[in-house]
C-alpha positions as CSV (number, residue, x, y, z in Angstrom):
1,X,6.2,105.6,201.1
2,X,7.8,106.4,204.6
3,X,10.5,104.4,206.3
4,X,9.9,100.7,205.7
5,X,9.1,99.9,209.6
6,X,6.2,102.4,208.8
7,X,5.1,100.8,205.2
8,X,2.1,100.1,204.6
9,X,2.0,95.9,203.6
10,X,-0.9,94.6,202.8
11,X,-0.3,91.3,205.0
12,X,0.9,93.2,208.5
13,X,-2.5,92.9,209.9
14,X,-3.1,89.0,209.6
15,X,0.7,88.4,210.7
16,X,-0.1,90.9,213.9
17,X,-3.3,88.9,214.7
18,X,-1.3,85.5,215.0
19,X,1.3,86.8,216.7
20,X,2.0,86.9,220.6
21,X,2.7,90.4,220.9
22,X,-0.6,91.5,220.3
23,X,-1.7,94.9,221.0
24,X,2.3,95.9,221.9
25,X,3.3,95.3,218.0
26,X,2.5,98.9,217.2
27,X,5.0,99.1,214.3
28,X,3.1,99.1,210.6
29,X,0.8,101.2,209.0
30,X,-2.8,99.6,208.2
31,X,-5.1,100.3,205.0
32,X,-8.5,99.4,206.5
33,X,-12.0,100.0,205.3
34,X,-15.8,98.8,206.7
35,X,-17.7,96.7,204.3
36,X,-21.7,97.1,204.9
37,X,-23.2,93.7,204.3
38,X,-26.5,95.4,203.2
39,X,-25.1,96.2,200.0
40,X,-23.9,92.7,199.3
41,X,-26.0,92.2,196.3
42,X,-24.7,95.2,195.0
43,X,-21.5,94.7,196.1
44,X,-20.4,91.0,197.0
45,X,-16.9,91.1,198.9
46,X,-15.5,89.7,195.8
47,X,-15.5,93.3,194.1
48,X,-13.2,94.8,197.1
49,X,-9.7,95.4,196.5
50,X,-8.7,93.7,198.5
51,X,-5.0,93.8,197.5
52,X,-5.1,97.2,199.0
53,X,-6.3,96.6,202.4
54,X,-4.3,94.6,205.3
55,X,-8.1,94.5,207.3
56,X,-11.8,95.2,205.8
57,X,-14.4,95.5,208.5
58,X,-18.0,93.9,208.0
59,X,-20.5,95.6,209.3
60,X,-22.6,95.4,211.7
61,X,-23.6,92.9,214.3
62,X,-26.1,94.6,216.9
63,X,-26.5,94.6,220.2
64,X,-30.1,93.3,221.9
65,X,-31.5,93.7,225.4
66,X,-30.8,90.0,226.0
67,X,-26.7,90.6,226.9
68,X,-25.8,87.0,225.7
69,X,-27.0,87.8,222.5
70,X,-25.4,90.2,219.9
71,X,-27.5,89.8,216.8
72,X,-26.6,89.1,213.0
73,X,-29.1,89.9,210.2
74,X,-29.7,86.1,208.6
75,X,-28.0,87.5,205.0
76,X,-25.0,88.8,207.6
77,X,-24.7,84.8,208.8
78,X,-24.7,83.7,204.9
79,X,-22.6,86.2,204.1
80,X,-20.6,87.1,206.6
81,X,-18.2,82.7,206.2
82,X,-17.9,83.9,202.4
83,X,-16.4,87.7,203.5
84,X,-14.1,85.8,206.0
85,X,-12.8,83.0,203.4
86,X,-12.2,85.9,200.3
87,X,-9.9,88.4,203.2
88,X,-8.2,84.8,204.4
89,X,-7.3,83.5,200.6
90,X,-5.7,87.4,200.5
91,X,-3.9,87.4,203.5
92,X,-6.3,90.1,205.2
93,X,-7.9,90.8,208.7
94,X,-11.3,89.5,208.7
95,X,-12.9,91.7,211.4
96,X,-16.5,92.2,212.4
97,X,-17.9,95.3,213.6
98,X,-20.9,95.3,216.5
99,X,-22.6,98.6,216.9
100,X,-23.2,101.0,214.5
101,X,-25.9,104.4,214.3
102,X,-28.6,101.4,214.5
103,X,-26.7,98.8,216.7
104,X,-25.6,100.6,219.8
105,X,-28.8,100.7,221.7
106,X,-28.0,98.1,224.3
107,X,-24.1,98.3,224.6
108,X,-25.1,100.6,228.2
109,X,-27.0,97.5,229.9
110,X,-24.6,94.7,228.1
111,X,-21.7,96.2,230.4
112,X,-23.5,97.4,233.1
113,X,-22.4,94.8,235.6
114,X,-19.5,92.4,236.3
115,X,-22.1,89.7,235.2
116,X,-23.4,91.6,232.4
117,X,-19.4,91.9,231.1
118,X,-18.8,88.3,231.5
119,X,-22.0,87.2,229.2
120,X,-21.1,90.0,226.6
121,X,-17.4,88.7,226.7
122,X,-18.4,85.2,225.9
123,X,-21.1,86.3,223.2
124,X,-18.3,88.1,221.6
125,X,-16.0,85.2,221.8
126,X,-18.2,83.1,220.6
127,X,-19.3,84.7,217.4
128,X,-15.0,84.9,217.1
129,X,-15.0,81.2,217.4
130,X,-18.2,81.0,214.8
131,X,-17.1,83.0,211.9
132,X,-13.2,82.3,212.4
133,X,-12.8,86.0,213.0
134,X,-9.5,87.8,213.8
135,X,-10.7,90.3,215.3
136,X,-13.6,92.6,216.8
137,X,-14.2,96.3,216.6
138,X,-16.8,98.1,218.8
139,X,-18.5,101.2,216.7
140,X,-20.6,102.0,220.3
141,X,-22.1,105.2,219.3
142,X,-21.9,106.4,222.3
143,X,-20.7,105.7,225.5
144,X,-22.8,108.2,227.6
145,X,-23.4,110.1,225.2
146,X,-26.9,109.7,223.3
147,X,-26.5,108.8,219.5
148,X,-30.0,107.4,217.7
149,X,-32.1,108.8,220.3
150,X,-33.1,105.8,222.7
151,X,-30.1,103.8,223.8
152,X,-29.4,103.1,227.1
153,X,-27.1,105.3,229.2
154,X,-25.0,105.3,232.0
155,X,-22.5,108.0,233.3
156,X,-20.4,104.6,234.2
157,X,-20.3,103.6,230.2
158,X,-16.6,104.7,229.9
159,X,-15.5,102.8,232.5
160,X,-17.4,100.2,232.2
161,X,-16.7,99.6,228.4
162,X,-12.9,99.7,229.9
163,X,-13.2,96.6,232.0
164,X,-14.9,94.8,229.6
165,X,-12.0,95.4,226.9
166,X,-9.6,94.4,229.3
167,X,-11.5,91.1,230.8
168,X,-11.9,90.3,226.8
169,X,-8.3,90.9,226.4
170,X,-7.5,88.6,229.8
171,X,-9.2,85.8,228.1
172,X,-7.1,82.8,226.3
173,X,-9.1,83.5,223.3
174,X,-8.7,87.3,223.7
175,X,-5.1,87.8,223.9
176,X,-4.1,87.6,220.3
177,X,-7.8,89.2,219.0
178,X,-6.9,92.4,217.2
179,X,-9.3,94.6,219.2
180,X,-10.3,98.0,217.8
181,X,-13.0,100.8,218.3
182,X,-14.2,103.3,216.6
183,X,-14.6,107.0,218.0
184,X,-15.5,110.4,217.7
185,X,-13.2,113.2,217.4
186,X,-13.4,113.7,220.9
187,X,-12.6,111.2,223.8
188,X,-14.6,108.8,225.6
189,X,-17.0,111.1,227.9
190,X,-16.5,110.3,231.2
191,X,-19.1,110.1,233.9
192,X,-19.2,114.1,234.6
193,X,-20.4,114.5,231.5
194,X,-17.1,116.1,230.4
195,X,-14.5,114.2,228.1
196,X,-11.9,111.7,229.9
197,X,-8.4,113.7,230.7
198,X,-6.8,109.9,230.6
199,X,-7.7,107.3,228.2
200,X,-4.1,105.5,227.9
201,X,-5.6,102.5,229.8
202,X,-7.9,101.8,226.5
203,X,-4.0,102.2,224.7
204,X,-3.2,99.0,226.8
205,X,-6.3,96.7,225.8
206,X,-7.0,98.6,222.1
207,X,-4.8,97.7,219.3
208,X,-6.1,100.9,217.9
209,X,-8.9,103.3,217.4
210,X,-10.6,104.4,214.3
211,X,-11.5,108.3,214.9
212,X,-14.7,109.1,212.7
213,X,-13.6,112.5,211.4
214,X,-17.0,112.9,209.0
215,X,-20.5,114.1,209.2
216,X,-18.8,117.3,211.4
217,X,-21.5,119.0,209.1
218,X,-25.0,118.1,207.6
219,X,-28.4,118.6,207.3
220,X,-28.5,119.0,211.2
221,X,-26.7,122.3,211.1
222,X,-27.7,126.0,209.6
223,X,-25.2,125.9,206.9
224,X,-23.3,123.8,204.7
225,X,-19.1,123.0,205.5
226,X,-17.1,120.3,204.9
227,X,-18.4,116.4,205.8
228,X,-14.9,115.8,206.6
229,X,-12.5,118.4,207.3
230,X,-8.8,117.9,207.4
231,X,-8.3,121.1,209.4
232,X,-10.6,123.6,211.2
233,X,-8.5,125.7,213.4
234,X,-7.9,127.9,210.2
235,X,-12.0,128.6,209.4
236,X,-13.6,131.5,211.4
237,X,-14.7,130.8,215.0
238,X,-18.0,130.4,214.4
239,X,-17.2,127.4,211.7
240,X,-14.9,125.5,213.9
241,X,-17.1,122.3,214.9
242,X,-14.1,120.1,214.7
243,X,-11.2,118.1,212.2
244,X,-8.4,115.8,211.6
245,X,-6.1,118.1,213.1
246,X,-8.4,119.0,216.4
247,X,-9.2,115.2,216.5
248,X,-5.6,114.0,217.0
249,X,-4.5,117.1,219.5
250,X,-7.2,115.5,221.8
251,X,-6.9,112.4,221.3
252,X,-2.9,112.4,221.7
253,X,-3.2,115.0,224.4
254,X,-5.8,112.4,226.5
255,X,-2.7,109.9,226.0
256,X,-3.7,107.7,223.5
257,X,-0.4,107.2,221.3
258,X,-0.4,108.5,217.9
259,X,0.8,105.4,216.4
260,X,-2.6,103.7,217.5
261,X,-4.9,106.3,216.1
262,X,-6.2,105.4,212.8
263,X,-8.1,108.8,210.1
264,X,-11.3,107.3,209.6
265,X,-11.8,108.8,205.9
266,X,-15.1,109.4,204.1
267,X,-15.9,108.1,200.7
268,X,-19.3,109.8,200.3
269,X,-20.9,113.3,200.8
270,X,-24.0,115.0,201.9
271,X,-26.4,116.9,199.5
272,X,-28.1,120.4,200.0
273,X,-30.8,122.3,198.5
274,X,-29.3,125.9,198.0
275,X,-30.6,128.8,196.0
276,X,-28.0,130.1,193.4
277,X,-29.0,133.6,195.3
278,X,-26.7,132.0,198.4
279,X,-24.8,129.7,196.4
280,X,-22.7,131.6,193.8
281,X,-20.8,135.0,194.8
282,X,-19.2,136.9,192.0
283,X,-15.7,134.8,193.2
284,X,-17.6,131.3,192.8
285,X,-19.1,129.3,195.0
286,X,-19.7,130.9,198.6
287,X,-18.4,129.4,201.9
288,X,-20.6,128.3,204.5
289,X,-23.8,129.5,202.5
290,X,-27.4,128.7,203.9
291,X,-29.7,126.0,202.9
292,X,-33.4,125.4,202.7
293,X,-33.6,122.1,205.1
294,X,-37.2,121.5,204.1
295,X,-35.8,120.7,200.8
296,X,-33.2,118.1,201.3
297,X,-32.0,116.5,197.9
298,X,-32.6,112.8,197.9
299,X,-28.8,111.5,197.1
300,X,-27.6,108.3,195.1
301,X,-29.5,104.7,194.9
302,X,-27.7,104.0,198.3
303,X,-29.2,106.5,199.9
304,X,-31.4,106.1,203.2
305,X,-35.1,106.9,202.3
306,X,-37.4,108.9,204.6
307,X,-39.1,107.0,207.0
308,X,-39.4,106.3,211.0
309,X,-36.0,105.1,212.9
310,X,-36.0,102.5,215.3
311,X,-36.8,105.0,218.3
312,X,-40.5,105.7,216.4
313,X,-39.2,109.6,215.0
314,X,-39.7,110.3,211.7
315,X,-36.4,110.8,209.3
316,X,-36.0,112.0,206.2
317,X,-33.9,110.9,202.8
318,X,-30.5,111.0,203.8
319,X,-29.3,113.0,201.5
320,X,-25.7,110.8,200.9
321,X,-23.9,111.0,197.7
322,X,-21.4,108.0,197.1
323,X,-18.6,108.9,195.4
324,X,-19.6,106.9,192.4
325,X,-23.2,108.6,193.4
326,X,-21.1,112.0,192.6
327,X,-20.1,110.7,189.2
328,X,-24.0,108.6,188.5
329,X,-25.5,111.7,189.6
330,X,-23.8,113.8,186.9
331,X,-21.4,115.9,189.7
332,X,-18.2,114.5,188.3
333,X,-16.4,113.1,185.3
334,X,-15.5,109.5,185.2
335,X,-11.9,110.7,186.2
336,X,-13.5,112.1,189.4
337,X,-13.1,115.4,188.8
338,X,-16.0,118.1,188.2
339,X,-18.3,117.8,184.8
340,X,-18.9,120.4,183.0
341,X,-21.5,123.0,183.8
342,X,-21.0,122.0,187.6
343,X,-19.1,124.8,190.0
344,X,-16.4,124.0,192.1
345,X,-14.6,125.1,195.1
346,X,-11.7,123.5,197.2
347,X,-11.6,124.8,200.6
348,X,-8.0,125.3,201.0
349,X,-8.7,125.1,205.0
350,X,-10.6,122.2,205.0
351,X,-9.0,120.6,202.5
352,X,-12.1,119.1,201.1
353,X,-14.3,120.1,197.8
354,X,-17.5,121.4,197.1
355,X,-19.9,121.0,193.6
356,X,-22.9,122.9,193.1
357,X,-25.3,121.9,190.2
358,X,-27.2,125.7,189.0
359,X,-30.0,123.7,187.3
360,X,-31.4,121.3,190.3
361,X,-29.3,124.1,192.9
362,X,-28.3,121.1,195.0
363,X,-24.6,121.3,196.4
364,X,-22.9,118.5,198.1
365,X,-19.8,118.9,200.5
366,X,-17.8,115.7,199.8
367,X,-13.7,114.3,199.9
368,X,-11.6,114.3,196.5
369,X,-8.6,112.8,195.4
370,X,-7.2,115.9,196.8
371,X,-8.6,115.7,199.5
372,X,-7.4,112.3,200.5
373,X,-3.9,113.1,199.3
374,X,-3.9,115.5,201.8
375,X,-5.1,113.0,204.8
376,X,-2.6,110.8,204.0
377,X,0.3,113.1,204.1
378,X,-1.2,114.1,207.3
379,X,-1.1,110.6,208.5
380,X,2.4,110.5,207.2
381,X,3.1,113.8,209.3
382,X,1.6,112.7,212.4
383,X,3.2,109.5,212.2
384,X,-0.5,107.8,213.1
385,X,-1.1,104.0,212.2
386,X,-3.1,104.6,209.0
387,X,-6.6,105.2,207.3
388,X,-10.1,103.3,207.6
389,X,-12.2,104.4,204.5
390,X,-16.1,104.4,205.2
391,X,-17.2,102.5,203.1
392,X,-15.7,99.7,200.5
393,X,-18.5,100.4,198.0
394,X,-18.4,103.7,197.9
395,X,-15.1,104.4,195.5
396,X,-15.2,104.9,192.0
397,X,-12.4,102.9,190.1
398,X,-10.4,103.4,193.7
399,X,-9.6,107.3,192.9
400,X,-9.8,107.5,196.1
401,X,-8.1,104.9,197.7
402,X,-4.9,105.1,195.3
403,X,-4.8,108.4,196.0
404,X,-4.7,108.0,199.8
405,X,-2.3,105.0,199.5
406,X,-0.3,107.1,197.5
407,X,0.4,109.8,199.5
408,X,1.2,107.4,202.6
């Protein structure tokens, strides 16, 4: 533990909400994760540990072409009051997330206008009001920047999403709101195009940000690196498509404080289909090897299946391994570390692990308890305001999480 203005208790998040100070009190460290309700069977909210979290995330409510409108799934609205009572009865930030891959289509035309920003305010509000929220973060992948293919667009979304965070925060019902959003590792792009060279007036409105430092690599590129790389600056030039440390140097150097920036960390990994020709050097495993794309592993019993997204291309299997997935799927001992007859390699630049199976010649690029150990001592280092863990469910026995919570 750090300083005890800077510890991380699990009640600092519900005592911030009901404050007066709101987004000023900048002071504690937050343990927060997001909580998919589409694996509520699986996983009901009463199997988080919640003990180790001052604010879980529930996720998603999407936007819709009608602005007044942000749209809840009908399990989400029986499940959602139940996710809200468990985080209350543990003294934790009950917050719901609108957006999402899926959700963002229609955040462009919700805040395209003064008029368009006043209905979205009030929708927002209201669903506050309905679930007896304490908060709301925005996961608006992106803002002019395209993210499933077919949302809407403006070179004004920046700006636009700006005024809209602070006529929210301007309303009675706003003030107190713990307000949040969650990013890339770059900044908001502003409307050249380019990313924003000023961002502290989200600082003002934002209690924090969550900056999504995973899927830097995946089945989209030519060759496998880390999902979530801690650093990158250290790889060869050709392998440096972003990291932790890269994340927070443009972020901080945009002016957003680096007590507001939250490591969003990633509990699962992607799969790859690699021959042991590319895969295994006479050293071990290789870095950055090749992989045949047309071949991509299915992953755990969470994983997407192939199909046709909501903009009518076709996907395929996504190819995720849950932690737990990692240990189901015969990558990893029940004590999280690799089984035997798997190959492994820690990237000591990265700071994140690899396993490679020889018999099915599927690797996965994934996070460890090394691996988060290391993010939080960077969070520690860097003095930001804590972790967000994508997703609740996707731990085994909370290797993870302790190991994260310890090192902070």
């Amino acid at each position: 533990m750090t300083s005890s203005n800077c510890a991380l208790v699990p009640s600092v998040g519900r005592s911030l909400a009901n404050s007066s100070t709101g987004v000023r009190d900048q002071s504690k460290r937050i343990a927060v994760t997001w909580y998919p309700g589409w694996h509520g069977t699986d996983f009901p909210p009463a199997k988080i540990s919640w003990d180790k979290y001052t604010t879980v995330m529930y996720a998603f409510a999407a936007t819709t072409p009608e602005t007044s409108v942000i749209s809840l799934e009908d399990s989400d609205k029986k499940l959602l009051p139940q996710f809200v009572k468990i985080a209350h009865d543990n003294d934790v930030n009950a917050i719901l997330c609108i957006g999402g891959w899926t959700g963002s289509q229609y955040f462009s035309t919700a805040l395209a206008t003064a008029d368009n920003r006043t209905t979205f305010t009030k929708a927002v509000l209201n669903l506050v009001t309905t679930y007896n929220l304490d908060g709301i973060d925005f996961d608006w992948e992106y803002p002019n920047k395209q993210g499933v293919g077919c949302n809407t667009l403006s070179p004004n979304d920046s700006a636009n999403f700006l005024s809209f965070l602070q006529e929210l925060r301007e309303q009675p019902a706003g003030q107190d709101l713990i307000l949040s959003a969650a990013v890339t590792i770059t900044p908001f792009v502003g409307a050249d195009g380019s990313p924003m060279d000023d961002v502290s007036d989200f600082a003002q409105v934002l209690n924090y940000i969550e900056i999504m430092e995973y899927d830097v690599w995946g089945s989209w590129d030519s060759s496998v690196g880390p999902n979530a790389p801690l650093n990158d600056t250290c790889a060869p030039a050709a392998y440096q498509d972003g990291s932790a440390v890269s994340a927070v140097k443009a972020w901080t150097s945009v002016h957003f404080p680096a007590n507001q920036l939250v490591l969003g960390v990633a509990s699962y990994g992607y799969s790859f289909y690699v021959p042991q020709s590319a895969a295994i050097t006479s050293n071990g495993l290789a870095a950055y090897p090749a992989f045949n794309a047309s071949r991509q592993p299915s992953g755990d019993k969470w994983d997407d299946p192939a199909g046709v997204d909501q903009c009518g291309n076709p996907t395929t299997v996504g190819g995720i391994f849950n932690f737990w997935g990692l240990v189901d799927g015969g990558f990893l001992k029940r004590d999280g570390t690799a089984a035997n007859g798997i190959k492994y390699r820690y990237d000591n630049c990265s700071q994140t692990p690899y396993v490679y199976n020889p018999s099915s010649q599927v690797m996965v690029s994934y996070d460890d308890a090394n691996s988060f150990a290391a993010k939080g001592r960077f969070i520690n280092h860097m003095q930001l305001k804590g972790f967000a863990m994508w997703e609740a469910g996707s731990d085994y026995n909370d290797i993870l999480l302790d190991s994260i919570r310890k090192a902070i």
